[in-house]
Each structure stands twice: as structure tokens, then as C-alpha cells.
MOPAC internal coordinates of N, CA, C and O (Angstrom, degrees):
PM7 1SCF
backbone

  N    0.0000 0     0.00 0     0.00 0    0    0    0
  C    1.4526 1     0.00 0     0.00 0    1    0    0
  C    1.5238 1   108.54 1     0.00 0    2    1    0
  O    1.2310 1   120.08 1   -32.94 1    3    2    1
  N    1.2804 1   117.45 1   147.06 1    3    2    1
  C    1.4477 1   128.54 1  -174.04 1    5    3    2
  C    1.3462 1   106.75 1   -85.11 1    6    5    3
  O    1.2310 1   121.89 1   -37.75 1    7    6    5
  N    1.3575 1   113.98 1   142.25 1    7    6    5
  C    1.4460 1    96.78 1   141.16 1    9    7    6
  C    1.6418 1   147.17 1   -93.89 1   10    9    7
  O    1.2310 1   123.92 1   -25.65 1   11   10    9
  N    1.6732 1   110.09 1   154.35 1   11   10    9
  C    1.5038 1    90.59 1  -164.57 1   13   11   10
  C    1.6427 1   114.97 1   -66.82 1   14   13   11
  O    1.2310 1   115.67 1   -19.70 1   15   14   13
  N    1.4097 1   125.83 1   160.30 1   15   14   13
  C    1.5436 1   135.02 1  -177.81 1   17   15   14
  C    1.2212 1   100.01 1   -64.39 1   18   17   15
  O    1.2310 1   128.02 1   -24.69 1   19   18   17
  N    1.3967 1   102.16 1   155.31 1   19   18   17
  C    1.3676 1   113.06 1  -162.61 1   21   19   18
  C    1.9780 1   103.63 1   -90.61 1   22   21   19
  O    1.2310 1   106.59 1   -44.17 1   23   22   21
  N    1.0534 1   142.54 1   135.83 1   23   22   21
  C    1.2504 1   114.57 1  -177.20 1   25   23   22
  C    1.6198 1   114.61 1  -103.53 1   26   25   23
  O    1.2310 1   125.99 1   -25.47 1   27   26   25
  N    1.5787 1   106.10 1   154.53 1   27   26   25
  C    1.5913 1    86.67 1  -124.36 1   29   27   26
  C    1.8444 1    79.23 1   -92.26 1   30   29   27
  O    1.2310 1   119.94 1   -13.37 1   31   30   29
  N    1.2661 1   117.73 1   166.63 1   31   30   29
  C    1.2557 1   127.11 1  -175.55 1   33   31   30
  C    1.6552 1   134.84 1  -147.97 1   34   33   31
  O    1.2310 1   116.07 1     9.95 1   35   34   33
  N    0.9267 1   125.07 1  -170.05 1   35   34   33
  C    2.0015 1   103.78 1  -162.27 1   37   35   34
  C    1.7665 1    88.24 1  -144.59 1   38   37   35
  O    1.2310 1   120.98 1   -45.12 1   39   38   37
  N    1.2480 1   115.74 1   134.88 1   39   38   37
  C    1.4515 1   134.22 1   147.10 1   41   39   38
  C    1.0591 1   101.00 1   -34.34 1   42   41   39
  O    1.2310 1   129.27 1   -25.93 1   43   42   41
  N    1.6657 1    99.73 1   154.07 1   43   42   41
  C    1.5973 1    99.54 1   173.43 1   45   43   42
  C    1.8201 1   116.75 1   -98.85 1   46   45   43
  O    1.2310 1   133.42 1  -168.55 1   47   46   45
  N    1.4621 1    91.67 1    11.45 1   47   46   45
  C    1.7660 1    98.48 1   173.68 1   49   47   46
  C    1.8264 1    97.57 1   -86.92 1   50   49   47
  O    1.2310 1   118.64 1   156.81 1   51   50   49
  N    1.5667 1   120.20 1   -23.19 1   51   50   49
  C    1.3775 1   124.26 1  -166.28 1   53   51   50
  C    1.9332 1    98.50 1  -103.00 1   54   53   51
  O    1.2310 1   116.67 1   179.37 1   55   54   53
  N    1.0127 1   123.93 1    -0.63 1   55   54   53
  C    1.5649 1   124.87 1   173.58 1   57   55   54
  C    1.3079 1    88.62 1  -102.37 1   58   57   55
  O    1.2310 1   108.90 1    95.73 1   59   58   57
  N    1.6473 1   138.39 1   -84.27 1   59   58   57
  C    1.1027 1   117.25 1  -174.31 1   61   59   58
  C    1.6399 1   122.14 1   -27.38 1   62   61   59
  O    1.2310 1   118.29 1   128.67 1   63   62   61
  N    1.5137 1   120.86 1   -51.33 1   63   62   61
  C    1.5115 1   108.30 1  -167.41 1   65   63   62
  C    1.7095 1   101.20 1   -63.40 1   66   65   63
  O    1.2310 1   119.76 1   154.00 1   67   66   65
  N    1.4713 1   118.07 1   -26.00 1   67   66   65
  C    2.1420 1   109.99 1  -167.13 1   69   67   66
  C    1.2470 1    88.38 1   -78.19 1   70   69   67
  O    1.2310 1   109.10 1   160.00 1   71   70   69
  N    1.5844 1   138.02 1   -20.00 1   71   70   69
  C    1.5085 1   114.00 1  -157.21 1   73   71   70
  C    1.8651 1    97.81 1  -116.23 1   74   73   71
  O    1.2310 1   129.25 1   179.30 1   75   74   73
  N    1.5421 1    99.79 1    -0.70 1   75   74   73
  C    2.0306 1    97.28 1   172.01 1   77   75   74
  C    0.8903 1    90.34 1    59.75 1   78   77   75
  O    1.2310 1   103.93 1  -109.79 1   79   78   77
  N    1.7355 1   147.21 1    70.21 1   79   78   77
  C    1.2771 1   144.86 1   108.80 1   81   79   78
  C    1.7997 1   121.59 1  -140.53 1   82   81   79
  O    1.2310 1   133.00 1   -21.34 1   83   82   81
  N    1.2546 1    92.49 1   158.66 1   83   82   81
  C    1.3762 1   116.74 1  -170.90 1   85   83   82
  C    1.9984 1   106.07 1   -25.75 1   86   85   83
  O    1.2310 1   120.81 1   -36.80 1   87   86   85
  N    1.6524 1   116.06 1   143.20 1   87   86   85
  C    1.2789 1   110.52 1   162.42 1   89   87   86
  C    1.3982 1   123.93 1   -54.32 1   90   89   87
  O    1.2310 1   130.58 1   139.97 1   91   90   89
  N    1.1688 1    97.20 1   -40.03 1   91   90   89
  C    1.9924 1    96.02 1   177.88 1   93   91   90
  C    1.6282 1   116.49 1   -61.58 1   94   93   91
  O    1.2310 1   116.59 1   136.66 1   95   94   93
  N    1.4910 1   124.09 1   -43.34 1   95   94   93
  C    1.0515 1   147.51 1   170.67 1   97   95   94
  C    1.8768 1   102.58 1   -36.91 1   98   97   95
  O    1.2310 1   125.99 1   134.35 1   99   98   97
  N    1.2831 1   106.08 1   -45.65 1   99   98   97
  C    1.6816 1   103.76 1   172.88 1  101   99   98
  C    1.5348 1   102.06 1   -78.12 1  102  101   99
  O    1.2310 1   111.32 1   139.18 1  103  102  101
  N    1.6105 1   133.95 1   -40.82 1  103  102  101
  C    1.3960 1   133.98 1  -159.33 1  105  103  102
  C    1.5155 1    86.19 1   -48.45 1  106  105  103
  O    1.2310 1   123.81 1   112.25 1  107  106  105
  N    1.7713 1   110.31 1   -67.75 1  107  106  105
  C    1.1710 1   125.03 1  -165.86 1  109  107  106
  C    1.5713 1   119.67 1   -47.19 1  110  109  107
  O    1.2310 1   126.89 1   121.58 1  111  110  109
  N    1.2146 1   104.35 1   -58.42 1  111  110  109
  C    1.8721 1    98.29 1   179.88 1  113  111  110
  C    1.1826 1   102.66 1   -62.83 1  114  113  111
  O    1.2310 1   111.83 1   156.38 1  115  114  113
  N    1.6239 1   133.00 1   -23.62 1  115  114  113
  C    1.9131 1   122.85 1  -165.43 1  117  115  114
  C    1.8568 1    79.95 1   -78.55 1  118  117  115
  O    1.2310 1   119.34 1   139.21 1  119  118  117
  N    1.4642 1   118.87 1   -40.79 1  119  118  117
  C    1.9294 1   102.27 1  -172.05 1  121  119  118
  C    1.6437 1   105.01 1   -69.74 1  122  121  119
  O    1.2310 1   111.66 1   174.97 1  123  122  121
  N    1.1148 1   133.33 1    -5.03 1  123  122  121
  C    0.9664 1   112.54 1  -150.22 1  125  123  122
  C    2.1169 1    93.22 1  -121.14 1  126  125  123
  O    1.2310 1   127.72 1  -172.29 1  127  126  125
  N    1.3571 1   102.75 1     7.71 1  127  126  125
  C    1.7859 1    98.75 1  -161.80 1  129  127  126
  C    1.1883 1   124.28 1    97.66 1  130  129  127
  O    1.2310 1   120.87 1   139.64 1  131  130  129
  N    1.7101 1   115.94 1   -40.36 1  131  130  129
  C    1.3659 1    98.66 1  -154.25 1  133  131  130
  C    1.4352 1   105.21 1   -75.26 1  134  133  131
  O    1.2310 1   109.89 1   168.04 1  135  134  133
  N    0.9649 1   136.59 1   -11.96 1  135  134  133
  C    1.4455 1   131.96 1   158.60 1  137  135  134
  C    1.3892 1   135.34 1  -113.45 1  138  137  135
  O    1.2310 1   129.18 1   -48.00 1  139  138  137
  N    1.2786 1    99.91 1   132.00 1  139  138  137
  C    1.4231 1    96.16 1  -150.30 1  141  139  138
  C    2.2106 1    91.90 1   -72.87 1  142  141  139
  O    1.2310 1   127.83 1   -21.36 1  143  142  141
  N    1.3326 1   102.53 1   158.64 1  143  142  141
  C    1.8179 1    96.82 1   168.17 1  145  143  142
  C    1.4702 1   107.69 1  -157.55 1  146  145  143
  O    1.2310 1   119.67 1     2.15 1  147  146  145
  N    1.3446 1   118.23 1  -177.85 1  147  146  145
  C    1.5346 1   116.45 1   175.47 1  149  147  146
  C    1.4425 1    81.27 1  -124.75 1  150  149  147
  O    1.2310 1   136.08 1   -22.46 1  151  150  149
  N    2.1466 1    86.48 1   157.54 1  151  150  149
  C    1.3192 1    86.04 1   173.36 1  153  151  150
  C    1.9277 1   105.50 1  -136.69 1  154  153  151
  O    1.2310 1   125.59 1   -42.94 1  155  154  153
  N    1.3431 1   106.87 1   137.06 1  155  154  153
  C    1.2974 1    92.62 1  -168.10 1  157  155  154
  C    1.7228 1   125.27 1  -130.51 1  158  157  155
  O    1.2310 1   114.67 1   -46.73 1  159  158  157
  N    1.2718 1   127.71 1   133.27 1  159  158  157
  C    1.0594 1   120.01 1  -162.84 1  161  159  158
  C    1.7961 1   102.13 1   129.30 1  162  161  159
  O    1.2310 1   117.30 1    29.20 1  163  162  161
  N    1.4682 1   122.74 1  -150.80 1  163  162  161
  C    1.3096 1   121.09 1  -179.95 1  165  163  162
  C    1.6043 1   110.93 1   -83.41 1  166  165  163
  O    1.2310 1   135.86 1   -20.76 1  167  166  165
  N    1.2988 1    86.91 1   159.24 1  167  166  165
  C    1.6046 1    91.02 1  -177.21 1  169  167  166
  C    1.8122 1   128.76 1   -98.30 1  170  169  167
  O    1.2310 1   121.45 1   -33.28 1  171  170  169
  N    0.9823 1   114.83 1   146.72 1  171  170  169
  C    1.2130 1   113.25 1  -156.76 1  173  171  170
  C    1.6309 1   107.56 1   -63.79 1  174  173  171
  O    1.2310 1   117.28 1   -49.50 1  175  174  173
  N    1.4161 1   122.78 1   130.50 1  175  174  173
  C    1.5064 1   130.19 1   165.81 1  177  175  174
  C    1.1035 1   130.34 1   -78.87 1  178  177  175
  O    1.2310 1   120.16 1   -79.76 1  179  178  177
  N    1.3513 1   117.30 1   100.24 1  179  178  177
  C    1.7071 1   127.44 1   159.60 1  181  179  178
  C    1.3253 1   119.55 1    15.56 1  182  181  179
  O    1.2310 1   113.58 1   -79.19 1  183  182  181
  N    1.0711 1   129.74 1   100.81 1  183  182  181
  C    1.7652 1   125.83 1  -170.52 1  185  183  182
  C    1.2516 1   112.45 1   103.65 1  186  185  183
  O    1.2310 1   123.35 1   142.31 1  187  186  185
  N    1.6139 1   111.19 1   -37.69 1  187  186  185
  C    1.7332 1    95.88 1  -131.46 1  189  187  186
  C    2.0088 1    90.69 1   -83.84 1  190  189  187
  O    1.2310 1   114.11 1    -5.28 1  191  190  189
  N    0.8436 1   128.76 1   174.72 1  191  190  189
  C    1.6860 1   148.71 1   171.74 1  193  191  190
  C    1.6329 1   116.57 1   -69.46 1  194  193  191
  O    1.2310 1   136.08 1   144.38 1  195  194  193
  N    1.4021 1    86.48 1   -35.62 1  195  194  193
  C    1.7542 1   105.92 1   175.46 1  197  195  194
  C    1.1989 1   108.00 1   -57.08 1  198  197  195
  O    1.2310 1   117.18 1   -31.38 1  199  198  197
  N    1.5913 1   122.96 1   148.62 1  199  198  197
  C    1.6588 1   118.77 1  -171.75 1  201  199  198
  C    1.8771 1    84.36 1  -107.57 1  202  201  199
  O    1.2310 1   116.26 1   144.13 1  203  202  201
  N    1.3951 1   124.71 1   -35.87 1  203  202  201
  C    1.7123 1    98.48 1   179.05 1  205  203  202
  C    1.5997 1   100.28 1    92.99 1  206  205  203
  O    1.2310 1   128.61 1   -58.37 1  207  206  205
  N    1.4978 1   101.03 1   121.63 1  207  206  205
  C    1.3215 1   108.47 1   179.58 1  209  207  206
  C    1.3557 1   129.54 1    64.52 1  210  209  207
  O    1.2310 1   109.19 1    14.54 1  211  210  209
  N    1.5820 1   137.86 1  -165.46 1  211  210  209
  C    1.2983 1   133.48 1   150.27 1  213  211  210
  C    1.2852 1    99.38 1  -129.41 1  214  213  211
  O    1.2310 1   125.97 1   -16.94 1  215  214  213
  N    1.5629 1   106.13 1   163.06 1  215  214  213
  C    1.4104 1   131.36 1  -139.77 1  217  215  214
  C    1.8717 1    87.69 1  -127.19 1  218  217  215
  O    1.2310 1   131.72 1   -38.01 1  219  218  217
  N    1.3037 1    94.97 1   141.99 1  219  218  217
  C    1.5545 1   101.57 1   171.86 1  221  219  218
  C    1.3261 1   111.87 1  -148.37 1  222  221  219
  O    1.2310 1   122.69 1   -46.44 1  223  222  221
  N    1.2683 1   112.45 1   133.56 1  223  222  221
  C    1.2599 1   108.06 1  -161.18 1  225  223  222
  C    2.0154 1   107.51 1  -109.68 1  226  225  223
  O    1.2310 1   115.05 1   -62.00 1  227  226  225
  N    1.7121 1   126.99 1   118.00 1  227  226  225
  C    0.9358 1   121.32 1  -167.81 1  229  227  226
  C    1.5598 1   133.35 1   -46.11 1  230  229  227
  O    1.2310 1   101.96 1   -39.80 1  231  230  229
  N    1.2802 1   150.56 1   140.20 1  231  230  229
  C    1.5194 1   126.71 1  -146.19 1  233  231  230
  C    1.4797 1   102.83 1   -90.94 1  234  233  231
  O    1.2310 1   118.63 1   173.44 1  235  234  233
  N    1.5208 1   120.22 1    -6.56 1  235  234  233
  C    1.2841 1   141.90 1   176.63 1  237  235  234
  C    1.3114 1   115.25 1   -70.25 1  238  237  235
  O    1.2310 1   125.39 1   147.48 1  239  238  237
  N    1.4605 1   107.26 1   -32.52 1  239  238  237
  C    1.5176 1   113.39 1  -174.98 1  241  239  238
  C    1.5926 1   103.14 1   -83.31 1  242  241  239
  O    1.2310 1   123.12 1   154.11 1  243  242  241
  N    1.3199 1   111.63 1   -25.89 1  243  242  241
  C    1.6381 1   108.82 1  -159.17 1  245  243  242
  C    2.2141 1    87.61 1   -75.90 1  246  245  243
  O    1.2310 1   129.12 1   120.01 1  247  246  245
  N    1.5850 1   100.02 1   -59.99 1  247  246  245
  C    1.3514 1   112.61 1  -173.62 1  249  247  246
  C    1.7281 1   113.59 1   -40.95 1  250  249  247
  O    1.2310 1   125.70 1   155.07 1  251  250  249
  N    1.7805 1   106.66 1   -24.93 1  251  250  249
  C    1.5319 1    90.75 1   159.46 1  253  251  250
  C    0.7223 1   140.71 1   -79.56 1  254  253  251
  O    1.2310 1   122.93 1   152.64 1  255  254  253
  N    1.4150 1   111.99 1   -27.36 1  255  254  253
  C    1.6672 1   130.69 1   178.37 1  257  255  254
  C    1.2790 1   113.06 1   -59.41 1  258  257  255
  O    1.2310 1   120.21 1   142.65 1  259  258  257
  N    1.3166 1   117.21 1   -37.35 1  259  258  257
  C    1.5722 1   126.95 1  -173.12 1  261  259  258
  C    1.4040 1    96.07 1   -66.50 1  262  261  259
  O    1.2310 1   128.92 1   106.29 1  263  262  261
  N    1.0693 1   100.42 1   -73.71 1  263  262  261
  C    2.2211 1   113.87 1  -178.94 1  265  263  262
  C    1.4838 1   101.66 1   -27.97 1  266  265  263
  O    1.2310 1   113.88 1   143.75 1  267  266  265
  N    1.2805 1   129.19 1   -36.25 1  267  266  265
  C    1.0459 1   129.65 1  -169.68 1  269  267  266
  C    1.9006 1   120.81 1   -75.66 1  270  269  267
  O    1.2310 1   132.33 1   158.30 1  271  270  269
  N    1.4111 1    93.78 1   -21.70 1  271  270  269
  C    2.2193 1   102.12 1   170.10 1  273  271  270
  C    1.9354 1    76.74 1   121.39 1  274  273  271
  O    1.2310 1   138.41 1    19.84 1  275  274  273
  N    1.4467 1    81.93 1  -160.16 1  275  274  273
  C    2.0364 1   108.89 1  -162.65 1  277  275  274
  C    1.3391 1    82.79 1   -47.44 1  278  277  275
  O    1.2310 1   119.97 1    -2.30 1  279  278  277
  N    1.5076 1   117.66 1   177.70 1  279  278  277
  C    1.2935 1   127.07 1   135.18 1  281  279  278
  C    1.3881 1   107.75 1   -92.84 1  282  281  279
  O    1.2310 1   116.42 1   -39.95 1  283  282  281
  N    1.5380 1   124.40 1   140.05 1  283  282  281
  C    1.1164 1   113.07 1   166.76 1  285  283  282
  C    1.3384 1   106.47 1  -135.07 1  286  285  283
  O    1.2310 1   119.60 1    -0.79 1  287  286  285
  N    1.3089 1   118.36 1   179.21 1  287  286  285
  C    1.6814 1   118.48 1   177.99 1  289  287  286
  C    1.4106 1   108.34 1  -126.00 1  290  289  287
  O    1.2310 1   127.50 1   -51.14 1  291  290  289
  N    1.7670 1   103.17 1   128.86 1  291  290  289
  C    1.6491 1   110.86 1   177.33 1  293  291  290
  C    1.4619 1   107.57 1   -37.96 1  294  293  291
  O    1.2310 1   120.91 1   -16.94 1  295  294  293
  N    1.0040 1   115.86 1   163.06 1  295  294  293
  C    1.5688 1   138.71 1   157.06 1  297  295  294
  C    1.3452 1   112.72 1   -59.96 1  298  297  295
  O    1.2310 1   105.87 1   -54.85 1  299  298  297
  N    1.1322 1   143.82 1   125.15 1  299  298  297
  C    1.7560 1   140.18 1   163.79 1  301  299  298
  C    1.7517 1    96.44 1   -82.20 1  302  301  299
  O    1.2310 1   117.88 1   -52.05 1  303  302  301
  N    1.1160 1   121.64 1   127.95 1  303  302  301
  C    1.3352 1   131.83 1   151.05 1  305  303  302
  C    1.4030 1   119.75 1   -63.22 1  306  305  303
  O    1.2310 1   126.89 1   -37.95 1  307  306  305
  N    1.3669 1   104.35 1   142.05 1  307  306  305
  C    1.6748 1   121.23 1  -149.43 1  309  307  306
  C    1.6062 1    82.87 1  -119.58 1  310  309  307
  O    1.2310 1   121.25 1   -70.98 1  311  310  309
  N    1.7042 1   115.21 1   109.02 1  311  310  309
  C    1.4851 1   124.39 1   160.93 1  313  311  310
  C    1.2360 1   116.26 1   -76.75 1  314  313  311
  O    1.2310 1   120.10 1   180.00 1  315  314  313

């Protein structure tokens, strides 16, 4: 039996540079949903600050985002 292909995927120092924004800017959208990612290695502990493991982000996900125009980021409203 084979094994299945690996699918191939980008650091998040190499997604930030295709999508022209900051590394944290991916931490944040991978915490927040908007991007989907795998994460591999140990898993993150309850409390701790540590994010746990490394994060890879699929090369499929970046290639939509692109297809999609700039990336840009909403506006936060100022109370």
C-alpha cells in the first residue's frame, strides 16, 4: 500500500511574504479561522502563551487568497 502525497504547504514566514503581510498577521487570522492551517508537532497547553507545534499553511489556501485581489484588512472602528 502507498502512501498518500503529502500536500504540499508554505511556512508562515513564506505565506506572509505571497500575501505582503506581516508574520503575526497569519498567527492571527490562523487564531482567529480566517485561515484555514495544519498544525504539527505538540499541541498547544491550556493557559500557556506558547502557540505549540508549527503551523503550515496549505499552498491552496494562499493561491485563493491571491485569486481573490490585494489582501487587505477591514478598518477597526474607533469608539
Amino acid at each position: 500500500m502507498a502512501l498518500p502525497q503529502r500536500l504540499p504547504t508554505l511556512s508562515v514566514k513564506e505565506a506572509a511574504t505571497a500575501l505582503d503581510v506581516h508574520p503575526s498577521t497569519i498567527y492571527r487570522w490562523v487564531d482567529e479561522g480566517e485561515l484555514p492551517a495544519i498544525r504539527y508537532g505538540k499541541s498547544r497547553v491550556d493557559g500557556s502563551k506558547k502557540r505549540g507545534g508549527e503551523i503550515r499553511i496549505p499552498e491552496y489556501v494562499i493561491a485563493d487568497r491571491l485569486r481573490r485581489g490585494p489582501v487587505t484588512e477591514p478598518l477597526k472602528e474607533v469608539a
